[in-house]
N, C-alpha and C positions, 0 to 999 in steps of 0.2 A: 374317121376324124383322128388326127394325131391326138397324141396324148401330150399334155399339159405341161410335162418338164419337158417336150421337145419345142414347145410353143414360147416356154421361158425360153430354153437357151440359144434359138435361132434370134428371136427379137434384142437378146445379148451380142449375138453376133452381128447381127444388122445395125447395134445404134452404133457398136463401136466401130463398125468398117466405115458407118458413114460421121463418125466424128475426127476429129481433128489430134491425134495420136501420130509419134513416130513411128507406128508401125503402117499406117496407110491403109491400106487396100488386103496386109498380110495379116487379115483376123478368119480362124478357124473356126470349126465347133466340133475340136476333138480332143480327146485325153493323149495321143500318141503325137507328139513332136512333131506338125509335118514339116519345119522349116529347114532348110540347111543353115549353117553358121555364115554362110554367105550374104543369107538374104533376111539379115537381123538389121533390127528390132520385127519382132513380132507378137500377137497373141493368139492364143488357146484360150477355148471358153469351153467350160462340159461340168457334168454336176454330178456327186459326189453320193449321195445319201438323201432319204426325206426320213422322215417322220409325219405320225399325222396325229392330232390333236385326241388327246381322249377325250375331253367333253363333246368333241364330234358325234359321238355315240346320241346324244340326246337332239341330232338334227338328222342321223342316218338310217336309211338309205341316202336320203331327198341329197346331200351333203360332206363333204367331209372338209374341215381345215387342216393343210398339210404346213410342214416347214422343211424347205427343199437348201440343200447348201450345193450354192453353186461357185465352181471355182473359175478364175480369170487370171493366167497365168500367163505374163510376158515377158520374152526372152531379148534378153539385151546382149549387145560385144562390148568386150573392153578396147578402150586405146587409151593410149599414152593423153593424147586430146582430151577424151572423155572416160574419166574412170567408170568403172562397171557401177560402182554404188552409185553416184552421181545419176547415170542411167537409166540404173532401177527407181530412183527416185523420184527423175520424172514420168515416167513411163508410168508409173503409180498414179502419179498425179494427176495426170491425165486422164488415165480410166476412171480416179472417181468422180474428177467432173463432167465427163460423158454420163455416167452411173446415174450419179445425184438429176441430171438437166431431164430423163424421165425416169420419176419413182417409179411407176405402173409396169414399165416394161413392153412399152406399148399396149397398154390393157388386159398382158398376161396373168397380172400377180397384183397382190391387194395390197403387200407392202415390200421393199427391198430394203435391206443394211450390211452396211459393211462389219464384217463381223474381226476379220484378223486378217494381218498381213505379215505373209512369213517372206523372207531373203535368202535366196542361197547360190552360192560362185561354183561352178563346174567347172574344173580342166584336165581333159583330156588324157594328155598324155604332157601339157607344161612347155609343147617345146612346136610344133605345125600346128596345131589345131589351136583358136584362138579360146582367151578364157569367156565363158559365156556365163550370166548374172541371171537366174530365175526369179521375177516377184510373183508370188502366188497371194491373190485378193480374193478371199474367202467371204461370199455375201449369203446372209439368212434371206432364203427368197417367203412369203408366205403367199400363197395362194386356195382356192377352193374349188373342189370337183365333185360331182355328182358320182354315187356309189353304184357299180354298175351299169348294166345297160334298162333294167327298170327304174331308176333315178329319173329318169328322162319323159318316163309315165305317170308318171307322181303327179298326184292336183291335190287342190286341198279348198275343200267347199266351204263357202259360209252361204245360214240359211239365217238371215235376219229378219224377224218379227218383232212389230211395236206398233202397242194398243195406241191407236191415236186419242188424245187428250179429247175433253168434251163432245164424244160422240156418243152415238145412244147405247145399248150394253149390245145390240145385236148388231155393231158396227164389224166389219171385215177389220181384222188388222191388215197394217203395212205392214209387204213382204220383199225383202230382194234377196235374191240368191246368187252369189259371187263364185265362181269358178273358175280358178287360176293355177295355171301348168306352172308347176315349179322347174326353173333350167338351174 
């Protein structure tokens, strides 16, 4: 089974290729550039860093709560038409309404937020190459995974006894005993 931040940042890639962005159909899910300056606007989706919860400790093995920063970096061109900040501004825009329309991530992650949004103008060499605008949208993903591959073993019993009311003292008590696999 994949692992959990490949399950986030695919379902990142899939809501935004299938949402309504000027970049279309040119959404990645990788840290390295793949687009030429040709075939801009685009985005890159890929994740940075987790952390994981230290109150975790008091649910693990069975558990852990991580917080995963995932980044979503779309590359714009300038023209005379359209300035590069302009651009980057809706190109932002866009992704956080795709973003915001599923919190869940399609069921990957328990909570998402837009944590920061940094700007930055690349050019080249100023004179062939066109100037291109980075917006980099930094989201706190939070999600939970099981510790291990015995996490997945884990149950956790209840044995429930109660003396039933007005019976006589050599009455059996009620018993149920619940057994439930922790995922």
């Amino acid at each position: 089974m994949a692992h959990q931040r490949k399950l986030i940042r695919h379902a990142a890639v899939a809501l935004l290729k299938g949402g309504a962005t000027a970049a279309g159909a040119r959404v990645q899910g990788t840290r390295i550039e793949p687009h030429k300056k040709s075939q801009l606007p685009a985005i890159s989706v890929y994740t940075l860093s987790e952390t994981t919860d230290p109150t975790s400790a008091e649910t693990a093995p069975v558990e852990l709560t991580r917080e995963l920063k995932l980044e979503i970096a779309g590359w714009v061109v300038h023209s005379d038409a359209y300035p590069v900040d302009d651009a980057m501004d809706d190109l932002a825009e866009q992704i956080e309404t795709i973003m915001a329309a599923d919190y869940w991530l399609a069921n990957t992650c328990v909570a998402q937020l837009l944590e920061s949004t940094e700007m930055q103008v690349v050019e080249d060499d100023g004179r062939s190459d066109p100037v291109v605008g980075i917006v980099t949208l930094t989201y706190s993903i939070t999600y939970r995974t099981s510790e291990g591959d015995t996490a997945s073993d884990a149950f956790v019993t209840v044995d429930a006894k109660h003396q039933i009311v007005g019976g006589v003292t050599d009455t059996v008590p009620a018993e149920d005993l619940f057994t439930e696999a922790q995922s």
